[in-house]
N, C-alpha and C positions, 0 to 999 in steps of 0.2 A: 522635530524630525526624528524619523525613527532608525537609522540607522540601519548598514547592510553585513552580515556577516559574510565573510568570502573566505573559503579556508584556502592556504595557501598552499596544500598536498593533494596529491588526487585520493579523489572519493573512494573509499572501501565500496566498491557492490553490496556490504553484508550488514554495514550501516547507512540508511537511508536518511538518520539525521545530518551525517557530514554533507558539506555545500563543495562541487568541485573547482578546481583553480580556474578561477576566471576573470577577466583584467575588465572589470566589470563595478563602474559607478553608478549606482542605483539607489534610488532612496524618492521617499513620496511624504507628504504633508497633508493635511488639512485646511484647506482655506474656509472655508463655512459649513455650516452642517444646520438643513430645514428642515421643518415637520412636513409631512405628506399627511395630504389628507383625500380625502372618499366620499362622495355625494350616492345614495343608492336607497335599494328599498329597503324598509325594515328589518326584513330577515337577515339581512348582512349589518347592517346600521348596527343589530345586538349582540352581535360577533365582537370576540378581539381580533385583531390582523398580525400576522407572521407573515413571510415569502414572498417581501414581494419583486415580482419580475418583471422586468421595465425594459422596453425594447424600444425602436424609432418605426414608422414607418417610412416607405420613400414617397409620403406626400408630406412627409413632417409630425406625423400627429406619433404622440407617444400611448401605446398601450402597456398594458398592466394585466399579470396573471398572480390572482393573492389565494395564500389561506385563510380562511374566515374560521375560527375555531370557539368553541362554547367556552364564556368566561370563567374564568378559575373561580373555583367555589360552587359552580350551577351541576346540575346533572348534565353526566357525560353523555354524548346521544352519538357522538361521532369524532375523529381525532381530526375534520377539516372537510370544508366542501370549498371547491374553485369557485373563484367567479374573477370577471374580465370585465376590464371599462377602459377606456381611451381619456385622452386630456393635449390642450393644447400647450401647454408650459411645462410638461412633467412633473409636476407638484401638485397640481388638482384635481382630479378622476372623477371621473361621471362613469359608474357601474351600470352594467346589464340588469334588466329586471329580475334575470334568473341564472341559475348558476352553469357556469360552461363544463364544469365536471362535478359531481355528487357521487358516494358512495353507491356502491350495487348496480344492478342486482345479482352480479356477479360476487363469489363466496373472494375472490382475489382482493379486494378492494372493499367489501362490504360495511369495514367500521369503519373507513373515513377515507378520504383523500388529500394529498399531501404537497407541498412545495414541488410548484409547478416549474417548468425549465421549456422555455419556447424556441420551437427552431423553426426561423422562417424558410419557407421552399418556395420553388414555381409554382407548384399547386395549393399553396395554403398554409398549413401547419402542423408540424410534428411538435406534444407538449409530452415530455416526461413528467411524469407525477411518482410520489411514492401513493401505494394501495397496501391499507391495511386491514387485515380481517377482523372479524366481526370479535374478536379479541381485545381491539385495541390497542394490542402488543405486538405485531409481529405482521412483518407484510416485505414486499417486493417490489421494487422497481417497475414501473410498469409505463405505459406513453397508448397518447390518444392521437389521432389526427380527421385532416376535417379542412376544407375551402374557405371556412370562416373562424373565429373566435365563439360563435352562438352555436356551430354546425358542427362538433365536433364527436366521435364515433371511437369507443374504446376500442384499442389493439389487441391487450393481453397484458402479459409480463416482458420488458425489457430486458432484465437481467434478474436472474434466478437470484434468489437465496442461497448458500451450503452450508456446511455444516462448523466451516472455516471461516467464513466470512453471510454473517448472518443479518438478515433487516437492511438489504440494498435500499439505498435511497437517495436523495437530497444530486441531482446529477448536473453535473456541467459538461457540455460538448465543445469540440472545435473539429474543423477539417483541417487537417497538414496541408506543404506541400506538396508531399505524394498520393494525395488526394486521398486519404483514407482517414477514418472518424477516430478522435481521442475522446474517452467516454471517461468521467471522473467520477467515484460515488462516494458515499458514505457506508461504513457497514461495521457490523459492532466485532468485536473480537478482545477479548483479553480481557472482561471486565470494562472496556471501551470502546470510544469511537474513531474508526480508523478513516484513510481517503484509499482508496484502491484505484484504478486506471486497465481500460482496456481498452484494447482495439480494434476497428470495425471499417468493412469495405463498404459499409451505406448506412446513413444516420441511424437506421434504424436497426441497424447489426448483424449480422449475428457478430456476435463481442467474443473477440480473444484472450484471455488474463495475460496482464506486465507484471513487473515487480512490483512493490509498495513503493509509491514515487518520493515520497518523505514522510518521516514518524517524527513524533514530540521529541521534545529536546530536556535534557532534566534541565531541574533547577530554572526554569524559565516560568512563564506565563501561559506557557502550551505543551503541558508537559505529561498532558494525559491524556486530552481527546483532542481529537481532530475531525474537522468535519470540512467538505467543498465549498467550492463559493464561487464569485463569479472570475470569467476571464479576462482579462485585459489583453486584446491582439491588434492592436493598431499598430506594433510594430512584429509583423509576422516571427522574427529574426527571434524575439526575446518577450513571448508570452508570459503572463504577468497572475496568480491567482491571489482576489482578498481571499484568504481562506479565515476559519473560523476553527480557533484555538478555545483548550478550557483547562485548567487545573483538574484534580478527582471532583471537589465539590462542586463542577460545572459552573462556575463564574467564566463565562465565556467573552471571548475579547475578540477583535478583526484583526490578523497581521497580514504578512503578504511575500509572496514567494515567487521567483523567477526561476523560467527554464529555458531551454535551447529549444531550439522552434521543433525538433522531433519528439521534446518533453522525454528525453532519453535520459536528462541530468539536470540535478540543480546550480543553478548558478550565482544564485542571491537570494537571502532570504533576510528580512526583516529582522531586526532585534529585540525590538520593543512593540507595544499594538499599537495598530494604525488606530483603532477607535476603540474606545471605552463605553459602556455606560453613563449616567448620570449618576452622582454618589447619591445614595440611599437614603434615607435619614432609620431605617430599619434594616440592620444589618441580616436578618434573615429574609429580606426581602429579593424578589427572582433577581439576579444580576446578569443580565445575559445581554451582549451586542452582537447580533446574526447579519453576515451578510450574503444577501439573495442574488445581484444583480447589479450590471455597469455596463454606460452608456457613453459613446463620447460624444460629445454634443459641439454644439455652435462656440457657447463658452466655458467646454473642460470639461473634465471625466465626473462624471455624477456616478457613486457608487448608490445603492440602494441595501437599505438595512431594515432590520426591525430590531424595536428593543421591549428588553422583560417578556418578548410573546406577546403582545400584544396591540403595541403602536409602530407608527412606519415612522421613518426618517429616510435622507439622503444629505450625503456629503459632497462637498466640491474638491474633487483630490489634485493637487499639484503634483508632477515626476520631476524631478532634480538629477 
């Protein structure tokens, strides 16, 4: 068990590591943790896998939005190309022949595309991606949509870059109940990686800036970067994010953090990591547990990860 910190004063505004007074018992486990695996053509077969996004549909069938990325050590050609598959278990995906987003030829997106984020509608599908230039290094926020998973039609840029907060990406959404969109990202600032949040009167924005909704905490395990992750809103009242913590040296871990249903405060956060890596037997080896994506299912909350960059997992998390 990972334990909840609940501070027992109210929250400064001006530190967004404090958690505000809230009579609030919360805490979550790990019951089992599977491998995911992927059935598809070669050109993804030779990929590693990051991001992957895993939703239901309402006939039961689970689909999947992954990044396929060139293995460490190959020549760089691209930092990710989409591809989408469905599966009847949620553990074993049958991929599209070809991929639902690719770089270009747009100069916005040209060196690769990135952790994808699916928002089902009436009409189909709004998928945030990050797009990054022909650089490599630096890109923005950006989302496709499209009546299918195979049919889908870039937009543009979602959310800008500045100068403040730079390399928007990695995005998690929710609708409140004042019907308006909480938009969550990633963006670098200070030497690292921050979570920012804005607001938006349609999924697809135009986006307002919030405060920084929580920062690292010293002396802890997430005490330098910070990245999004998925939501947990099955109980509207006290939304739930795994987010994705890292020291300087980016040994990245899964904790998790609760907020008031207008995400105006924190109300519980994690102490310890929800999920680890597997220990190394080569301590400079990648250490990293990223999590994409959660599902509540028939039998309990499937969280969806990838580890080191390049293989997928999912846990079965229990709430206490």
């Amino acid at each position: 068990m990972t334990g909840a910190d609940v501070n027992s004063s109210v929250a400064d505004p001006h530190r967004k590591d404090q958690v505000a007074d809230a009579p609030l018992d919360l805490d979550f486990n790990v019951k089992r943790i599977e491998e995911v695996t992927l059935d598809g053509p070669p050109a993804l077969m030779a990929r590693d896998l990051m991001s992957p996004y895993v939703w239901r549909e309402a006939d039961g069938r689970w689909g999947m939005m992954v990044r396929a990325v060139v293995p460490q050590g190959e020549t760089l050609t691209d930092t990710g190309v989409i591809w989408a598959g469905w599966s009847e278990d949620g553990r074993h995906f049958t991929m599209l022949d070809t991929p639902s987003i690719a770089p270009g030829p747009g100069e916005h997106d040209a060196g690769g595309v990135e952790d994808p984020t699916v928002v089902r509608t009436d009409d189909g599908y709004i998928v945030y991606y990050s797009g990054v230039l022909a650089d490599h290094a630096h890109g923005e926020l950006s989302y496709a949509a499209g009546p299918s998973i195979d049919r889908l039609e870039k937009s543009g840029v979602a959310l800008a870059s500045s100068k403040s907060e730079g390399n928007t990406k990695e995005a998690t959404v929710d609708r409140t109940a004042d019907g308006r969109w909480r938009l969550f990202y990633e963006y670098a600032a200070d030497e690292a990686s921050r979570i920012g949040l804005a607001i938006g009167e349609d999924v697809a924005g135009p986006w307002t800036e919030q405060p920084t909704p929580f920062m690292p905490r010293e002396k802890s395990w997430d005490d330098w970067h910070l990245s999004t992750g998925p939501l947990l809103t099955d109980d509207k009242s006290c939304p739930v994010m795994f987010y994705n913590g890292a020291t300087r040296d980016a040994r990245w871990r899964i904790g998790w953090v609760a907020f008031d249903e207008h995400y105006t405060r924190v109300v519980a956060r994690g102490i310890e990591p929800l999920i680890l890596p597997p220990p190394a037997d080569d301590r400079g080896a990648t250490d990293i547990a990223f999590a994409a994506s959660v599902v509540v299912a028939e039998d309990g909350i499937w969280l969806y990860y990838s580890l080191e960059d390049r293989r997928l997992s999912r846990a079965l998390i229990r709430r206490s």
